[in-house]
DOKE-313462 format. One line per 5 residues: for each residue x negated, y, z negated of N, C-alpha, C, O. Coordinates in nm, 2 decimals. Each point is the difference from the previous one (the first is absolute). Layout:
<nodes>
X/Y/Z/X/Y/Z/X/Y/Z/X/Y/Z; ...
</nodes>
This chain:
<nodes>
-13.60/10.30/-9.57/0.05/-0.06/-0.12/0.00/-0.15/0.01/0.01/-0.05/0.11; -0.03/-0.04/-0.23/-0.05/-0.11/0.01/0.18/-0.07/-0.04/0.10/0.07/0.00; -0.11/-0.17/-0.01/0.16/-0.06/-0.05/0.01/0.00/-0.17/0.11/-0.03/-0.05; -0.19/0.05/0.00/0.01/0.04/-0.15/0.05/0.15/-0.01/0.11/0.01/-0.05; -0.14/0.07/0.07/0.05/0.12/0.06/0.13/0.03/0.01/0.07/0.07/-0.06
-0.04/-0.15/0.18/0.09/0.02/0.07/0.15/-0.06/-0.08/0.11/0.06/0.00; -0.13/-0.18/-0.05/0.06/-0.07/-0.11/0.04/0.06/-0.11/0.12/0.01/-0.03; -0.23/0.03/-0.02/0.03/0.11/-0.13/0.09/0.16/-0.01/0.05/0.05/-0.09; -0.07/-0.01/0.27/0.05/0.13/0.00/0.19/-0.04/0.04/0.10/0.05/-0.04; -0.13/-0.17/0.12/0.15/-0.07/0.02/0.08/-0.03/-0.15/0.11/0.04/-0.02
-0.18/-0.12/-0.07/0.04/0.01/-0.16/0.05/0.11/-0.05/0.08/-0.01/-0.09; -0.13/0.15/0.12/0.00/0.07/-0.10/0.16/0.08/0.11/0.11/0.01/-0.06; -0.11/0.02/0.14/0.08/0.06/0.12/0.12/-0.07/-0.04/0.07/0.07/-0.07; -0.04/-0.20/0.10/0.11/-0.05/-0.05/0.06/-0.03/-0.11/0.11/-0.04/-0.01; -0.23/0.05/-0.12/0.05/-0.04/-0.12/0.07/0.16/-0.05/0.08/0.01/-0.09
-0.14/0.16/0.18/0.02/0.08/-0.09/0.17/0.02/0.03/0.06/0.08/-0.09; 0.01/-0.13/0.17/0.16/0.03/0.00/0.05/-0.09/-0.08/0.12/0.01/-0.01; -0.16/-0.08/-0.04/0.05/-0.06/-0.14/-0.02/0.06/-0.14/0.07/-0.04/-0.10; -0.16/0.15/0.07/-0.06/0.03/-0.07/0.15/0.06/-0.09/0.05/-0.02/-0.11; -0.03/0.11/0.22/0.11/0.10/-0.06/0.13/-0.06/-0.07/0.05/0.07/-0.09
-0.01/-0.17/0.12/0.08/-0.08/-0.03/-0.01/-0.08/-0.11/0.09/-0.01/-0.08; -0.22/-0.06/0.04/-0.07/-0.04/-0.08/0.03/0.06/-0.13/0.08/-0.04/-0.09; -0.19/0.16/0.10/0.02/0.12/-0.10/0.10/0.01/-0.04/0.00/-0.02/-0.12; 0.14/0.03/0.19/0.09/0.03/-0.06/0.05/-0.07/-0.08/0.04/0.04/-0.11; -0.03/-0.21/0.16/0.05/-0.11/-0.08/-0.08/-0.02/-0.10/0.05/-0.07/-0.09
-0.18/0.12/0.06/-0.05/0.01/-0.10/0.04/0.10/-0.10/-0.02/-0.03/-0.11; 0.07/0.15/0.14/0.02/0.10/-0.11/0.17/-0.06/-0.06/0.06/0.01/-0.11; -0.02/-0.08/0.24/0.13/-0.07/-0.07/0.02/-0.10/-0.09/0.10/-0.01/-0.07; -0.24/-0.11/0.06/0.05/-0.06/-0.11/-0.11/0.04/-0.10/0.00/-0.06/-0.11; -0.08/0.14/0.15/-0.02/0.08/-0.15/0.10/0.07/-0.09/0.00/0.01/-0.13
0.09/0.04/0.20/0.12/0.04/-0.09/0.11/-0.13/-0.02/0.12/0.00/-0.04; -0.18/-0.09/0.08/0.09/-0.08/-0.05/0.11/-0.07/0.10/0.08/-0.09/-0.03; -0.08/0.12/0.13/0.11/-0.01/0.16/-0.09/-0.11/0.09/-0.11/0.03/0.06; 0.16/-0.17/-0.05/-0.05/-0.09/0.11/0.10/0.01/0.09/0.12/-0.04/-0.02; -0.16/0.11/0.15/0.05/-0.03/0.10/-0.02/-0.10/0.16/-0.05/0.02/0.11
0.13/-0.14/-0.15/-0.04/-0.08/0.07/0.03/0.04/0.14/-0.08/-0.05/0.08; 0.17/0.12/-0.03/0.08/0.04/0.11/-0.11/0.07/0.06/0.03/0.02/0.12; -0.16/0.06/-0.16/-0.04/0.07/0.10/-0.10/0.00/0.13/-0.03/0.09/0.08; 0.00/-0.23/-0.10/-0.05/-0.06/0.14/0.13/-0.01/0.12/-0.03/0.00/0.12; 0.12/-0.01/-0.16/0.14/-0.03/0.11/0.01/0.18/0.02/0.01/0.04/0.11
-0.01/0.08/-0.24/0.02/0.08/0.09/-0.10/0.07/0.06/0.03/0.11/0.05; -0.13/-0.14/-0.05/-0.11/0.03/0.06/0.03/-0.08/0.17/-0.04/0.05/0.11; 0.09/-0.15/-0.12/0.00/-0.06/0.16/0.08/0.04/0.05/0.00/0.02/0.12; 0.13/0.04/-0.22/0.13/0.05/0.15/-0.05/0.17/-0.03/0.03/0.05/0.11; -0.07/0.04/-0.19/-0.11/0.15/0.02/-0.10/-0.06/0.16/0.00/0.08/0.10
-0.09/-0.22/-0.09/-0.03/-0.01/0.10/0.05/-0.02/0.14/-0.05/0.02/0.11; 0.18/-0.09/-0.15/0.08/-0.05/0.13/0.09/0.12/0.02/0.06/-0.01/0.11; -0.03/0.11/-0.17/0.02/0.12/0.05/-0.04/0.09/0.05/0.07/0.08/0.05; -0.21/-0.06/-0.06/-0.05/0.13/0.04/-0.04/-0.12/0.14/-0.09/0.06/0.06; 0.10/-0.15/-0.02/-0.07/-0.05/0.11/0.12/0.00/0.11/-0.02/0.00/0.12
0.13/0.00/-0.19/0.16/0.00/0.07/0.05/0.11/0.04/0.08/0.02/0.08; -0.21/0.08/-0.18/0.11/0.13/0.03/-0.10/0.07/0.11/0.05/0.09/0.07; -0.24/-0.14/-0.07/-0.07/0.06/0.10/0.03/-0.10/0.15/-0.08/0.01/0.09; 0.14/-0.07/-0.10/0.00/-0.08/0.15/0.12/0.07/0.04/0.02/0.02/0.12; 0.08/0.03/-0.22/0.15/0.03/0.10/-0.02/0.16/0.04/0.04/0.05/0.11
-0.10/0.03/-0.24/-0.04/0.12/0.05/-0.14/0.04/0.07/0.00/0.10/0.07; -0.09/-0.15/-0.08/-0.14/-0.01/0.07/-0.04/0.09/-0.08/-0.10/0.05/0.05; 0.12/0.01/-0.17/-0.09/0.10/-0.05/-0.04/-0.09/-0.15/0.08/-0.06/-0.07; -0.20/0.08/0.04/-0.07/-0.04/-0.14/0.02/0.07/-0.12/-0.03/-0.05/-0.11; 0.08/0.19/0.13/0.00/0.05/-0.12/0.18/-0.01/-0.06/0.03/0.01/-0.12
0.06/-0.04/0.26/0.12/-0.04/-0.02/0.01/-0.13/-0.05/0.11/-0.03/-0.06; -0.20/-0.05/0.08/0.02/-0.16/-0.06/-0.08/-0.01/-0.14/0.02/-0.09/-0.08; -0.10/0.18/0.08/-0.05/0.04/-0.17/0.14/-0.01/-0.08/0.05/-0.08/-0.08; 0.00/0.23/0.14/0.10/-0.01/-0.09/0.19/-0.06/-0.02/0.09/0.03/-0.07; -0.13/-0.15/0.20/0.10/-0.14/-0.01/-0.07/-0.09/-0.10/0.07/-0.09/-0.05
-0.17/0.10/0.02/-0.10/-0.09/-0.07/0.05/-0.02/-0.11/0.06/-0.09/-0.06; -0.13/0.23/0.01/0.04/0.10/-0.14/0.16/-0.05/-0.06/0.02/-0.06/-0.11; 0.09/0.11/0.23/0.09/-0.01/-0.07/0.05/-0.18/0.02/0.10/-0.04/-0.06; -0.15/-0.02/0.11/0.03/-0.14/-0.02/-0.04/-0.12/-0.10/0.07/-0.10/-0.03; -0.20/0.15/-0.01/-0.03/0.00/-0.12/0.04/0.04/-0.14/0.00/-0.06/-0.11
0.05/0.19/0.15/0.04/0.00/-0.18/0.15/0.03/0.02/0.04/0.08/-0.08; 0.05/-0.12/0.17/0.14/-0.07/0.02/-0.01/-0.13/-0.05/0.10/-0.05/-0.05; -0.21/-0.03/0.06/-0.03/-0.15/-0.10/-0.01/0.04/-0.08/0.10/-0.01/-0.07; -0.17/0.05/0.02/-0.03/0.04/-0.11/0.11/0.07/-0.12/0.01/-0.02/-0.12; 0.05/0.07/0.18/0.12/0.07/-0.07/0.13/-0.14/0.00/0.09/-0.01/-0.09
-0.12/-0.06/0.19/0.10/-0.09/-0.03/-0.04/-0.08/-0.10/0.08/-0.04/-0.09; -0.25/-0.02/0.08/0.02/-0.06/-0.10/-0.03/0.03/-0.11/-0.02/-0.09/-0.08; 0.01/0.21/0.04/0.01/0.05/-0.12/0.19/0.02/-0.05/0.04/0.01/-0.11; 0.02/0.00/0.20/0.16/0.02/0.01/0.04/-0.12/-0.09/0.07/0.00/-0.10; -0.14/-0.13/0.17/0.01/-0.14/-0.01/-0.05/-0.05/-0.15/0.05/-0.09/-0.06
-0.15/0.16/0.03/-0.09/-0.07/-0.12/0.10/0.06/-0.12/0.08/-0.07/-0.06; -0.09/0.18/0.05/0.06/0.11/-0.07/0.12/0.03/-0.06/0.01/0.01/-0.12; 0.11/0.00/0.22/0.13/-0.04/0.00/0.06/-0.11/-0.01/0.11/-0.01/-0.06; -0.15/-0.07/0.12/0.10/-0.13/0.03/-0.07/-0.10/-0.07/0.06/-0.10/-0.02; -0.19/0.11/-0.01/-0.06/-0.11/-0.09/-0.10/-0.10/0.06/-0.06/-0.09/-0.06
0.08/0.13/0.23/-0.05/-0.09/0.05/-0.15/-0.10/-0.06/-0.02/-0.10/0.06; -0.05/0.12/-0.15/-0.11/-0.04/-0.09/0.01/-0.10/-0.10/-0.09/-0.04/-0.06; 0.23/0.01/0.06/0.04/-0.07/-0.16/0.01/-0.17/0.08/0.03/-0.10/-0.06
</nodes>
């Protein structure tokens, strides 16, 4: 493989775990929902599942430290937007 190749398969590898996340924030402000918070819970979903595979050594256990560290943000700031007004 030449470095065009190689470049392009690196582009495509790392842009696809964004993808899903993307999507989503897309079907949200098509309904009308700008969520600026979800790059932050996307980093602590990432800073957990990396917290939770280094203390347990297992990957499918820090998936699901991930999972729930993510949408424990998420739930807070929907808690935040929602209830308390945090938005105004």
């Amino acid at each position: 493989m030449n470095g065009i190749q190689e470049t392009l398969i690196g582009g495509v590898a790392g842009g696809s775990s964004i993808l899903v996340p993307a999507l989503g924030e897309l079907v949200g402000q098509r309904a009308g929902v700008v969520n600026l918070g979800m790059e932050g819970c996307m980093l602590s979903g990432a800073l957990g599942a990396y917290a939770t595979t280094v203390v347990t050594g297992s990957a499918l256990v820090g998936l699901l430290g991930g999972l729930a560290a993510g949408a424990l943000c998420g739930l807070l700031h929907s808690w935040l937007v929602v209830m308390r007004g945090a938005d105004r």
